[in-house]
KOLBA-16378 format. One record per residue: z, x, y of N, C-alpha, C in turn. Coordinates in steps of 0.05 Angstrom, whole numbers, plus 5000, padded with zeros to 4 digits. Layout:
// residues N
ZXYZXYZXY...
//
This chain:
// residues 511
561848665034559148565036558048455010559248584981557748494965558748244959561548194960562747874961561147694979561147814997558247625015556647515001554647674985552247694971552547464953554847514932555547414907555947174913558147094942558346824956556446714958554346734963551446624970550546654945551046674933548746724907550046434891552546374889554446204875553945964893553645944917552845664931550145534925548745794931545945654923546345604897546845724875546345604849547845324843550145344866551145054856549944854868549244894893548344694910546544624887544644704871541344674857543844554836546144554822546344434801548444124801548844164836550543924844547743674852546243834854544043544862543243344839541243184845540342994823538243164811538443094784535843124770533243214780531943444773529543384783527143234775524943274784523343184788521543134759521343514762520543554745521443724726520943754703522743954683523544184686525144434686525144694692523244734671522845064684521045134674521045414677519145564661519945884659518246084649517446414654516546564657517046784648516146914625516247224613514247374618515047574627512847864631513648054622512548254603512948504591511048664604510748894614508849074614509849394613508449554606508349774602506750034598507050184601505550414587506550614579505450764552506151004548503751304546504451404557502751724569503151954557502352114541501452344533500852534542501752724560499852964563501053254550498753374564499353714551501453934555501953844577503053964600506653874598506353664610509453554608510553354582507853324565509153084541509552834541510452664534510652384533512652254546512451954563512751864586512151564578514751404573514251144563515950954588513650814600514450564619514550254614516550214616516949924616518449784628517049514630518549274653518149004637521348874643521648684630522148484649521348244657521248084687520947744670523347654674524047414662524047224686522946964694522946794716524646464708526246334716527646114714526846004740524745794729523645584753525945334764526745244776528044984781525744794799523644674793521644544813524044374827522544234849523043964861527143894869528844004870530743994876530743774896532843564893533743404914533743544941532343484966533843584990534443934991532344034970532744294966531344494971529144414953526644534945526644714911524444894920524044924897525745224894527545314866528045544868528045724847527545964838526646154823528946404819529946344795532346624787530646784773531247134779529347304775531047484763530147624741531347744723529748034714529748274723528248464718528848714700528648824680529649224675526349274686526649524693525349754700526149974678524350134662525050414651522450604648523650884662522451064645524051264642522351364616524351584604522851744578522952044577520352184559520952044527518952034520518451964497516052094480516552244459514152414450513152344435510952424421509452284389509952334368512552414368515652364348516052204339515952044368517951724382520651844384521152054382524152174392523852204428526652104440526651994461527952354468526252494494527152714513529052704528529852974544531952934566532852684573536152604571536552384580536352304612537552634621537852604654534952634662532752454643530352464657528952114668530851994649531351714641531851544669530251374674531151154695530550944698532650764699533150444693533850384716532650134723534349904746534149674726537549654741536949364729537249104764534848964755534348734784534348514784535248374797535948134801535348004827534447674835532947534857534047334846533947184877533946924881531946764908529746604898527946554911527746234927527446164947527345924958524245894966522145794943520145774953519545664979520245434993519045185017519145425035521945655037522145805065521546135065521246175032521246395027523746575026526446425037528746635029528746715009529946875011531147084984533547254985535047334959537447504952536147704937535848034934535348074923537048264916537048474891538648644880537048874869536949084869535249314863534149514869532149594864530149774879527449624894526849664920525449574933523249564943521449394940519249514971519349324988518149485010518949335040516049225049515649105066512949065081514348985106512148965140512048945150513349205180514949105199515549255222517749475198520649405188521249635174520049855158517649805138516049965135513750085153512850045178511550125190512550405205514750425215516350545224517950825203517750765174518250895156517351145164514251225156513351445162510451325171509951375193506351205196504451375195505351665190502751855181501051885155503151785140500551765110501051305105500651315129498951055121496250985142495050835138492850725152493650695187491050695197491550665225493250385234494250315251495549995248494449775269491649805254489649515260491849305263490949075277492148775274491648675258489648615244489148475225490048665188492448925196494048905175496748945182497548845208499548735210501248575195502448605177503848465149506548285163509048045156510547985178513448195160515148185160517848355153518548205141518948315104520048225087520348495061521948355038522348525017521448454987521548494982521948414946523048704929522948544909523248784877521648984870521949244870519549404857519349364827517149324817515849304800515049644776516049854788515450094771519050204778519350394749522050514761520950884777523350874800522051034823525251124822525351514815528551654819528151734844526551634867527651654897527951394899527751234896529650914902532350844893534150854918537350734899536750434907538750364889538650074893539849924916539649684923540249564948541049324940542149174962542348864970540948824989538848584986537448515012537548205010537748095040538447765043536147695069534647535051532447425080533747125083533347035103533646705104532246665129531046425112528746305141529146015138528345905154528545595169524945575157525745295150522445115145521345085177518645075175517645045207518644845211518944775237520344515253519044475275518744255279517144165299519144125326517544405350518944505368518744255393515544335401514144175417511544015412510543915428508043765416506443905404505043955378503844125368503844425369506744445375507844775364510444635338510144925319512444855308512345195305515445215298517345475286519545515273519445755268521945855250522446075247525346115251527646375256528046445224528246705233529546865203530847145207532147125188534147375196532847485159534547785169535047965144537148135142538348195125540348395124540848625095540948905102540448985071542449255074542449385044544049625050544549735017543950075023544650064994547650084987547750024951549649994934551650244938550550454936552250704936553550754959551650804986553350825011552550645024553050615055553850385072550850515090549150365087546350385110545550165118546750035133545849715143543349695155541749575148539749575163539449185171539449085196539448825208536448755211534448585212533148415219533248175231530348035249530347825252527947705272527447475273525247475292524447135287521747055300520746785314518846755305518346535297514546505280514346295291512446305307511546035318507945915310507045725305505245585309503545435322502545545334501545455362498745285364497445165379495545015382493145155375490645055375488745165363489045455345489145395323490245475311490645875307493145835333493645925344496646135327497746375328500646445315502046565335503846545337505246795350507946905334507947155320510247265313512347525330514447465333516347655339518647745330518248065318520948115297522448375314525348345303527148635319527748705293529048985294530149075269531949285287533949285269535649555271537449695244537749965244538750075222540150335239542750375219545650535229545750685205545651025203546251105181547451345188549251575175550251895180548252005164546852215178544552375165546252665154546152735130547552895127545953265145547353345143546653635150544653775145543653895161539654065162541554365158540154515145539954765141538054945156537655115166535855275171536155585172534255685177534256055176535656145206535356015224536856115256536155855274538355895288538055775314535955755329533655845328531755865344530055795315530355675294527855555278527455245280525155125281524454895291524154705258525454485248528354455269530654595270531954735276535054835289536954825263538754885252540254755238542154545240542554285228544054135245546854065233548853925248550953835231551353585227552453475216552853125208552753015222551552835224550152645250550152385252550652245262549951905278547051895281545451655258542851635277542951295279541651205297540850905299538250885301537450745308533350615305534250355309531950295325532850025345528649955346527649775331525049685335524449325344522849375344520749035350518549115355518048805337513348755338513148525341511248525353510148255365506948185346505948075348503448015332502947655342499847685357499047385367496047405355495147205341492747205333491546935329489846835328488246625327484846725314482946425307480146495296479046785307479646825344477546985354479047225359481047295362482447505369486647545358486547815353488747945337489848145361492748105373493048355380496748445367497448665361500348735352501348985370503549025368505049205379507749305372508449475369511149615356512649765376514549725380515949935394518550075383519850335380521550425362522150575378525850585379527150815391529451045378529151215376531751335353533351385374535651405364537951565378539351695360539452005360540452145336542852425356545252435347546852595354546052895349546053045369545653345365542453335362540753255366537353215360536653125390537252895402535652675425535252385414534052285435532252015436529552055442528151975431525351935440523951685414521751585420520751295420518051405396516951125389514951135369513850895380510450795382509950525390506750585386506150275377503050315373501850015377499349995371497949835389495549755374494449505363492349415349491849215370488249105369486148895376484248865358483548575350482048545340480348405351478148325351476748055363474548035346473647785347471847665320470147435334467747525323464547405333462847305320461847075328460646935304457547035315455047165296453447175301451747165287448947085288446047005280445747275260445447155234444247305214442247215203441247055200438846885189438146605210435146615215434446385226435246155225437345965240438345695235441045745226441945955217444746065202446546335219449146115216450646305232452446465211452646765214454546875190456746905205458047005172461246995182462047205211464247205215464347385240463747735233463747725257463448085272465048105275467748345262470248455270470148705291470748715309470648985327473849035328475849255310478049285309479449555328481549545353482049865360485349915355486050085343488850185346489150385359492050395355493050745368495350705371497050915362499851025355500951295362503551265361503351585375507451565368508351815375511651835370511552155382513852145388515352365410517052565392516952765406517553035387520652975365522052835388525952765376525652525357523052435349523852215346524152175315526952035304527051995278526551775258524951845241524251565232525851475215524951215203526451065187528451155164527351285148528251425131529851635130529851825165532851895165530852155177528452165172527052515165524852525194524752725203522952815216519852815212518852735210515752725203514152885227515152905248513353145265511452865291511753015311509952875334506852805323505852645339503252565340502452355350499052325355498952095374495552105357495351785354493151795333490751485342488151485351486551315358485351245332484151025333481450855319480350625319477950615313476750435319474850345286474950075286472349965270471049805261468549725258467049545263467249375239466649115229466149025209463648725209461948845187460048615184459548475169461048125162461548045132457947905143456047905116454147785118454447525092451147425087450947275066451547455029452447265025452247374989453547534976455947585008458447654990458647985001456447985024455248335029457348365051457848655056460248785083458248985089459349065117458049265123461349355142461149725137463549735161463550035165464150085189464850385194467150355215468350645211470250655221470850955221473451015249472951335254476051285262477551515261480851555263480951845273481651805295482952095314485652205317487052415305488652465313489452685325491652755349491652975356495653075350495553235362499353375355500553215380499853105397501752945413500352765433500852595443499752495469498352695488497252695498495452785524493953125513494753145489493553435481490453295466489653495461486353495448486053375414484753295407484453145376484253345359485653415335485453575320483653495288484353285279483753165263482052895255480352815242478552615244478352555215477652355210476552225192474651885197472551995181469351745191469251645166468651355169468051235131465451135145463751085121462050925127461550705103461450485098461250345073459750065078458350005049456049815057456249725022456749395016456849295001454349104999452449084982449948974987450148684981448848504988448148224983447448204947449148054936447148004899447347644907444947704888442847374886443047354860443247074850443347184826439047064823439347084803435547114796434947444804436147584799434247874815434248034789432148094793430848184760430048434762431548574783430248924788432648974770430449224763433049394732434349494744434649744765436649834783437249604810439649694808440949444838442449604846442449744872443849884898446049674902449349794894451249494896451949624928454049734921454849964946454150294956455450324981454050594975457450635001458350965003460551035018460451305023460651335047460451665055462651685082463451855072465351945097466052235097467352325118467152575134469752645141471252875139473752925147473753195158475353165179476653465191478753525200480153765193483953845205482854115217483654135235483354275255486054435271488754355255490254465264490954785269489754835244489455165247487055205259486255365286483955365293482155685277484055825266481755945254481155885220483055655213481955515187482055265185479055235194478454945202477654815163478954555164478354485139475554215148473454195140471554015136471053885106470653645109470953525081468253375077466253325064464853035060464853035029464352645033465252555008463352315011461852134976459852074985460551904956459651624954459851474927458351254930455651204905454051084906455950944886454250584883455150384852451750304852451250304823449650234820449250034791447749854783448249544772444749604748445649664728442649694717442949374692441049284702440049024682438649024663440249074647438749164607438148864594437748584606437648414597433948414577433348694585429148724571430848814540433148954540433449074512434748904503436148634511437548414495440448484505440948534519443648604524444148474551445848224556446348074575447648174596449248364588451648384613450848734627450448724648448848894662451449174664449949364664451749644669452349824697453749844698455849924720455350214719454350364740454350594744454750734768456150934765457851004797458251294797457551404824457051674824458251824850460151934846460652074877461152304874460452454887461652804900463152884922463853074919465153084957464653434954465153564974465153894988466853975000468054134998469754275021469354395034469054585060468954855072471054885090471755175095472555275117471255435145472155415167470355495190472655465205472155715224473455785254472455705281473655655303472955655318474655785344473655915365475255925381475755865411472955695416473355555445474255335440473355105455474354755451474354705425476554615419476354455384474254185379472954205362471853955361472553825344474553545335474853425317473153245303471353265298469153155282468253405264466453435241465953645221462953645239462553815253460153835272459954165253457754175245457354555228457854725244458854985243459655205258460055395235457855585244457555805240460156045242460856205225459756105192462356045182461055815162461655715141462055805115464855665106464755855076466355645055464155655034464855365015468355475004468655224995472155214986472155154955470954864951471154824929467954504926467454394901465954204907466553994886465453814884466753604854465053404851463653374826461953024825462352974803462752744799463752474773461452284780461052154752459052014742460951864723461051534732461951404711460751114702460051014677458850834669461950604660461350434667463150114672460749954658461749834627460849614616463849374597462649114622465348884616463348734595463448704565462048444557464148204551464148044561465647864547468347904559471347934544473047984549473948304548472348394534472748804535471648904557472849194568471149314589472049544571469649794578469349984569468050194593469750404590469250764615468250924598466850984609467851354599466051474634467951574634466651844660466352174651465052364664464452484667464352744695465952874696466553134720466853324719464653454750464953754739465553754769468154094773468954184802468254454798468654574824468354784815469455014851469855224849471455274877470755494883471855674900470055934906471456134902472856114884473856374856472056274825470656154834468256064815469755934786471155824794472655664772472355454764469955424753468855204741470654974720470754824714471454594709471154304706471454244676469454044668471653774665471353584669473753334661472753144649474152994631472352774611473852584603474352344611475052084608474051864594475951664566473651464560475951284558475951014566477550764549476950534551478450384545478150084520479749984540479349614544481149464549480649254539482449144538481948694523482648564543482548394554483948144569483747934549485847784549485447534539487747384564488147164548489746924567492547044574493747054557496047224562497047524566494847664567494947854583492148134576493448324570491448574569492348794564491048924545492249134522489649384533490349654538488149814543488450064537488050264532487450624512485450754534486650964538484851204559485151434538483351664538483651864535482952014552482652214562482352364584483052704584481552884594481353134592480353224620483753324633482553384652482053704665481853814641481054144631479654114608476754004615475853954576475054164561475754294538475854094515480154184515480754384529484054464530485254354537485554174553487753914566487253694553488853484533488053174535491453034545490652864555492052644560491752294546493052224540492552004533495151814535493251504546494951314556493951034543495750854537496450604518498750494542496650304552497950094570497949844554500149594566499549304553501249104580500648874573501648734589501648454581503648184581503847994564506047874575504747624584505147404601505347164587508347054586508646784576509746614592508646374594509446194613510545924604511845664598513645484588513245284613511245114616511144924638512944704630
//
């Protein structure tokens, strides 16, 4: 397979050097970035990425194409500058090949994924799966070094749209990937169509073949079981149709794993969008009304090889873009331990970004404001309730001569615990009695003049072994044209803990 890879990598480069001249000149791209970190605790931690770009514009009959050249490192580094444990050290080295017009690509490295293969990964610590973040299936290069990422080969190739029928056009694409060390094929592929009023329809399959090595456990009767070396497959497809007024997606996923079962994973987004009267004579942007829901079966294995546990999870939420740049949105997420059982878990946002004018000459300005509510309920006699609450507020010092207005932002949150033992209620509804856990509020002032921005925050927590605790943050940044240099200090046990971080970043470009 990797002769494959290399084959393709050597055509395209020749095809780009058998053509005519281009158009326009090559051209090219340097990026450095990094940071290095300080703390008390574990010591020094120096990151860096080196990302070199070789443009080819305008190719004969080609298009345009982009050789990509990456290191990734981290590895301890103290305020010595004597470099720590080596076996702590980790480098990729990455490599791409890009076909802007279609978006193919060759890639080499460590990865991230988007779309139906990452959805399917693990869908419990991500967002509900609205339609409108329905992403389509693709890959690129990771950008940080990560010692749970091995490296891979991944191959997208897509077709330029083509004009199917009278005002539809589409295009097929495949994918294929697998890592370097062992053999985990994972296939792609699917249909993008273009449809009339401006109209989409996408449809992708995926499949992946891997041997899961062996589960351990305490006995036969512990959940899960112990297992022995195993065959798994995963066999998915998503669909996604959306247009101006309406979004709908859908996923379907099946495992088949030896010595475990089969059972399925599938979920479900709508969106629809409304244009309505916000001001006399003026129509504002739309009204989003968004619903999902997801759910997966006890056997069922996900992407990554691992069990993540049953569940079946609703939501809904509203959205209100108005004039001047203002949102308004709430939104509520249900989940329970499986299909047809009772909701254990909840979480409510509420958030409201205000309208700015400019001429407004009030010294305080209400920018945003965010409160939300959380509850787990799985243990019913230790119920966890959460609220959490964050004002921004905009003070205009332009009376003391000072142009550029100050940034101030304030949130807290609470914890408690509470029992219950009739019907669960998944919402944080009070129930007697209640008993605090822990609490926390930060206060932080944001001033950008010019090209510098400047922090410093301020936090105190505190829990119900009365362990108070104070945290204290301040730093510096520059931007200029070519990039941005920035210094944190931070104490997050003050005045006994400091940490301190020296980031930079520096961008050269050669048109």
């Amino acid at each position: 397979m990797k002769n494959i890879y290399l084959l393709l990598a050597v055509l395209l480069c020749g095809a780009g050097l058998a053509a005519e001249p281009p158009v326009n000149p090559i051209n090219w791209s340097l990026l450095t970035s990094g940071m290095w970190e300080e703390t008390s605790l574990s010591g020094g931690t120096l990151h860096n990425r080196l990302d070199f770009r070789l443009n080819f514009p305008a190719l004969d009959n080609f298009g345009d194409i982009t050789l990509r050249g990456q290191i990734l490192d981290r590895r301890p580094l103290n305020l010595e500058f004597t470099f720590g444990n080596p076996e702590r050290q980790i480098t990729h080295y990455q490599g791409s090949l890009y076909h802007k017009q279609t978006g193919s690509r060759l890639l080499y490295g460590a990865l991230d994924e988007w779309g139906l293969s990452a959805r399917i990964r693990n869908p419990w610590i991500r967002s509900p799966p609205y339609a409108e973040n329905h992403k389509p299936l693709i890959a690129d290069l990771k950008t940080t070094a990560a010692s749970t990422k091995e490296d891979e080969v991944y191959l997208y190739l897509s077709s330029p749209f083509l004009n199917l029928l009278p005002n539809v056009k589409g295009r097929a694409f495949v994918s294929a990937q697998t890592e370097i060390e062992k053999l985990t094929p994972a296939i792609a592929g699917g249909i993008d169509l273009s449809l009339p009023n401006k109209s989409s329809l996408l449809f992708e399959t995926f499949y992946t073949w891997a041997l899961l090595p062996p589960k351990s456990g305490s006995s036969w009767f512990s959940d899960p079981p112990p297992l022995p070396e195993r065959e798994f497959n995963l066999y998915a497809a998503g669909i996604l149709f959306s247009n101006s007024m309406l979004s709908i997606s859908s996923d379907f996923a099946l495992s088949e794993t030896f010595a475990w079962g089969t059972d399925i994973y599938a979920n479900f987004g709508i969106s629809i969008s409304m244009q309505v009267p916000w001001e006399t004579g003026r129509i504002a942007r739309p009204l989003t009304v968004s619903l999902a829901a997801d759910g997966a079966g006890k056997r069922f294995v996900y992407r990554d090889g691992a069990d993540h546990g049953t569940a079946f999870r609703t939501a809904a939420k509203i959205e209100l873009k108005g004039s001047y740049n203002s949102l308004l949105r709430l939104g509520t997420t249900l989940r329970g331990p499986e299909f047809g059982e009772g909701f254990r878990r909840s979480s409510t946002n509420f958030y409201c970004r205000l309208p700015y004018k400019s001429g407004n000459n009030s010294f305080v300005r209400l920018t945003r404001i965010s409160i939300s509510a959380d509850r787990n309920a799985d243990n019913h006699l230790r119920i966890t309730d959460r609220l959490y609450g964050y004002i921004g507020l905009s003070l205009d010092l332009s009376k003391f001569g000072i142009k550029t207005p100050l940034g101030v932002y304030l949130n807290g949150s609470i914890r408690g615990i509470t029992a219950q033992e009739d019907i669960i209620i998944p919402y944080p509804i009070p129930i007697k009695p209640w008993t605090f856990e822990d609490c926390s509020f930060y206060c932080e002032f944001t001033y950008s003049p010019s090209i510098y921005q400047f922090k410093t925050r301020v936090g105190y927590s505190n829990n119900a072994r009365n362990s108070q605790i104070w945290d204290f943050s301040t730093s510096g940044s520059v931007r200029f044209k070519q990039g941005r240099l920035s210094f944190k200090a931070a104490s997050p046990r003050f005045p006994d803990l400091w940490n301190f971080t020296l980031s930079w970043r520096l961008e050269v470009n050669k048109e």
